[in-house]
N, C-alpha and C positions, 0 to 999 in steps of 0.2 A: 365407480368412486363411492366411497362410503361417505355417510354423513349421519352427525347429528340432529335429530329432530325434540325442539324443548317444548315445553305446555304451557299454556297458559291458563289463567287460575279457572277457567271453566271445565281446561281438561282437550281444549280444543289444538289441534298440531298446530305451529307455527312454520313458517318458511325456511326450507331446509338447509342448514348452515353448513359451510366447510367443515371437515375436522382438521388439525392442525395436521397430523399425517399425508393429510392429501395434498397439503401442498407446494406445486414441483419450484423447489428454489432453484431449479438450473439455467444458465445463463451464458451469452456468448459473447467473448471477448476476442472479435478478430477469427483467427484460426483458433484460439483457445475455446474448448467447452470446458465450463467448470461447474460442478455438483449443486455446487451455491455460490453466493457472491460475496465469504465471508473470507478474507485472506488475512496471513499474515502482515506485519511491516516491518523493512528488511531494519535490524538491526536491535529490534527490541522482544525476538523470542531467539537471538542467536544462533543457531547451526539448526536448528528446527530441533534437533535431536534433547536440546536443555526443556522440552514442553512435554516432551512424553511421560513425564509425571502426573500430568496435569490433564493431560484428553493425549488421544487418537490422531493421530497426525493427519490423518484419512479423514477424519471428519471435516477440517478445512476444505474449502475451496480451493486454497492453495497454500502453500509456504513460502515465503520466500525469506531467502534466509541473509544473513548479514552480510555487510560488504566485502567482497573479494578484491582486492588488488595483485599487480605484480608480484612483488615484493612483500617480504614481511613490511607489518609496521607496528610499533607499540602503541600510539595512541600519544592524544595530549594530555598533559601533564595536571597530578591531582592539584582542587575536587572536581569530578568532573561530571556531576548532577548538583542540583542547586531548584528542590522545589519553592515553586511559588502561585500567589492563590490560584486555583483553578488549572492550573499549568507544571510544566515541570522542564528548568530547562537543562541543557545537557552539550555538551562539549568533550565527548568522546573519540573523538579523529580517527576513527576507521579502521580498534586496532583487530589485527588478522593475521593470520599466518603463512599470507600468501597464497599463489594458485596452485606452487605444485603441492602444498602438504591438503589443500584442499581436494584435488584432484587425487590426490595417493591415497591418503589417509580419511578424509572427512565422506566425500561422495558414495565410496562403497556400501558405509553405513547407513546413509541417508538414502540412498535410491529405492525405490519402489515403497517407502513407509506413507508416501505423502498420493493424492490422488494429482495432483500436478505441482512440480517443483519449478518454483523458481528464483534462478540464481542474479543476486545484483552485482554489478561489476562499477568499476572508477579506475579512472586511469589518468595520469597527470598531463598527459597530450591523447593525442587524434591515436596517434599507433599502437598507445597503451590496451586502449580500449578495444580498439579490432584486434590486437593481438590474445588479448584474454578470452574474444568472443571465438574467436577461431578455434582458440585451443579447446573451447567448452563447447564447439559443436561436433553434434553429433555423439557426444558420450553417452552413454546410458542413464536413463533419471531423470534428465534434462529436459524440462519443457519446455523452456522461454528463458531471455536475460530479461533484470532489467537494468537498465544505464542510470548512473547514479552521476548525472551530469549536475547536482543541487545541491551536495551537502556544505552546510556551512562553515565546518569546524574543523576543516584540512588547510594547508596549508601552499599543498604547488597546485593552488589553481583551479579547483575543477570550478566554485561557482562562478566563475566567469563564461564557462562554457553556457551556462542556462541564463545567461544576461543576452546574448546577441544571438539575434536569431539566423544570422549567416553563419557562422559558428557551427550553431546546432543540426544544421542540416548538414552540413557538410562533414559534422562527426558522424550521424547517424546514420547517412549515406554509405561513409565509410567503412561501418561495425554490419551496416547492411549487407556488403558485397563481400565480409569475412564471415558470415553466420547464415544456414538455412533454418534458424533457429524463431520463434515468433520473437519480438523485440518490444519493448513496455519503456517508455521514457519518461524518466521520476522527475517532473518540474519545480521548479521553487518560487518561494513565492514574493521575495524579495527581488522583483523585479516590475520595470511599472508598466508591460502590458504581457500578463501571460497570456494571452488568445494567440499572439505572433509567433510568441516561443513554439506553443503547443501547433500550429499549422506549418513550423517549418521543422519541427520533427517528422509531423506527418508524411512532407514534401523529402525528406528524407528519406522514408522509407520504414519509418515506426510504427507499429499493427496496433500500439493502444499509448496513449499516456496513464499515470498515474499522478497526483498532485491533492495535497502542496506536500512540499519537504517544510522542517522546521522553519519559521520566522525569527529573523533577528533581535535577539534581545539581550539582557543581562540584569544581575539583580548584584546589589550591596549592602553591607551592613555600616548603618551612619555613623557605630559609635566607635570600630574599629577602624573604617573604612576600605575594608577588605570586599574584595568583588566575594558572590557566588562561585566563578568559575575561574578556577588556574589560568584560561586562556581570558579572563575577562567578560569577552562576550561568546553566545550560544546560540542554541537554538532553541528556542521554545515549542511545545507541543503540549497537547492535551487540551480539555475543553475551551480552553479562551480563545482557541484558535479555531474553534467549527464556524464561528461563524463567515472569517475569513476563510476557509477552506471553502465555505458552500457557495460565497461567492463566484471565487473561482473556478469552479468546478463549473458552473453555470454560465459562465462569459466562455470557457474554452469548450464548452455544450457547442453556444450560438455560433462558432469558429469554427470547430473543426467535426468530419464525419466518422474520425475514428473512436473508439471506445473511451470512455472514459474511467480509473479507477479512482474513486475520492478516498481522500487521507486526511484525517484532521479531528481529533478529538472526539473520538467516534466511543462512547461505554455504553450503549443503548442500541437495542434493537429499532428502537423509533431514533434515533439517531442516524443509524444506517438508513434508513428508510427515507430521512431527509434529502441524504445525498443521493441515492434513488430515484429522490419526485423531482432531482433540477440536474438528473441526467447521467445521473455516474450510473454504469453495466456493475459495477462491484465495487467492494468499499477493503479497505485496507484497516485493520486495527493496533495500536502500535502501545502509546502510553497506557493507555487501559489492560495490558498484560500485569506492570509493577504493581498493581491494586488487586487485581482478581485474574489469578495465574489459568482460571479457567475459562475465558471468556466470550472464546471460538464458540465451544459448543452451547454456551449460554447466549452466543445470540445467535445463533443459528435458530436454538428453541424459540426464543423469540421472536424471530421473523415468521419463525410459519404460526405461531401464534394470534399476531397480529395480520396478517394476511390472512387466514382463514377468521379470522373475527370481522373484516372490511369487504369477506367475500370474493376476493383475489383468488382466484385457480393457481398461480401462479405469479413469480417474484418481475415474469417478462409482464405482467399487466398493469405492476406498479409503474415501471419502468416509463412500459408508453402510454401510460397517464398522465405524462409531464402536464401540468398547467401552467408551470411560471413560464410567462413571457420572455 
């Protein structure tokens, strides 16, 4: 292992420091190993394929790419972003082109650019969902779903799936016994106790969760009184939301034994690192794409930065250095 060695004003070596190079940000989520623990969030770098302007798809940890349904769907009705301080919220409805133009047409392109791809799926009942998992197992490219039982801004239904946790198991159960595929279950956070959700995913049969999806919000103007969003209310994300993200993240820590990946306003490598020290295996970056299209690889740089600065070998030391209670 290489290292830097710095002086001090007599000339004398000081105690030999990490170099950033050294070190190893790789991490295990379940059956998944991933390179680092910097992924995409489904929905805000699109097909994966719209970033390869911007970095190396490889350099991720992972991609995961926007929601896939049955069926096409256009989406809800404009405007449908509406930033506000610190946040940015968004009322998008999941539009797609469905599984088979994805499966024909999108996946060919996309397979093998990424070092582990992972595909989100939504489906308006229990069969929707095991039927899209079924079809997307075992295709080439394919490392993992994840179930998009939380979005706010659809309309037949899915957050309700991520409200009751009998529900949830018995969807995940279900997508279980149609996929040999690893399975990531995206929780929301509009609901008043995720640690239940996120244990009967598990009891399901879910190798990791990811959390939070958007929080419910909306914004107006007084003098027209026109909402922000076509649909009225949204979702909100980006920093106003870390803090409630790190909560959660850290209640469904003390819950559950499987992975956890945190989501929530995440534009800083010490940000990442928060969700990190109260237990997330990997952190998801989502709104901080629309500001700085390069951001994967800019905290990436930054994590091993910081970690070779605090003397970390490795991203697995921050990890189990949890201290919060």
């Amino acid at each position: 292992m290489h290292s830097v060695v710095s002086q001090d004003a007599n000339g004398d070596g000081a105690a030999p420091q990490l170099a950033p190079a050294d070190v190893d940000l790789s991490v295990q989520l379940g059956p998944l190993h991933l390179d680092n623990p910097i992924m995409t969030a489904s929905g805000t770098a699109g097909l994966g394929l719209e970033m390869e302007p911007f970095f190396d798809l490889a350099e991720a940890g992972a991609i995961v790419v926007k929601t896939i349904t049955k069926a096409p769907r256009k989406g809800n009705p404009l405007p449908r972003l509406s930033e506000t301080p610190s946040g940015l919220l968004n009322s998008i409805g999941l539009p797609n082109k469905g599984i088979d133009a994805f499966i024909e047409k999108t996946l060919p392109l996309l397979a093998g650019k990424s070092r582990c791809l992972v595909v989100n799926i939504a489906g308006g009942c229990h069969g929707e969902f095991s039927e899209l998992a079924g079809r997307l197992d075992g295709l080439p490219g394919i490392d993992a779903l994840e179930l998009n039982i939380s979005c706010p801004n659809v309309e037949d239904g899915n957050l309700p799936f991520a409200r009751d946790p009998d529900v949830v198991k018995d969807l995940v159960a279900e997508v279980r016994s149609a996929t040999s595929l690893p399975l990531i279950t995206k929780l929301s956070p509009n609901v008043t106790d995720v640690a239940s959700i996120a244990q009967a995913a598990k009891e399901g049969g879910s190798d990791a969760v990811s959390l939070i999806n958007t929080v419910l919000g909306m914004s107006v103007d007084w003098r027209s009184g026109q909402p922000g969003l076509g649909t009225v209310i949204g979702g909100l994300s980006g920093p106003a939301v870390k803090p409630i993200a790190l909560r959660m993240c850290l209640e469904v820590k003390r819950a559950v034994e499987i992975p956890i990946i945190g989501i929530g306003g995440i534009m800083s490598a010490d940000d990442a690192l928060e969700f990190l020290t109260v237990g997330a295996s990997a952190v998801q970056v989502g709104t901080a794409h629309y500001k700085v299209p390069d951001i994967v690889p800019r905290l990436i740089a930054g994590l091993r930065e910081r970690l070779a600065g605090a003397g970390r070998a490795s991203v697995r030391e921050q990890i189990a250095s949890m201290k919060v209670p």
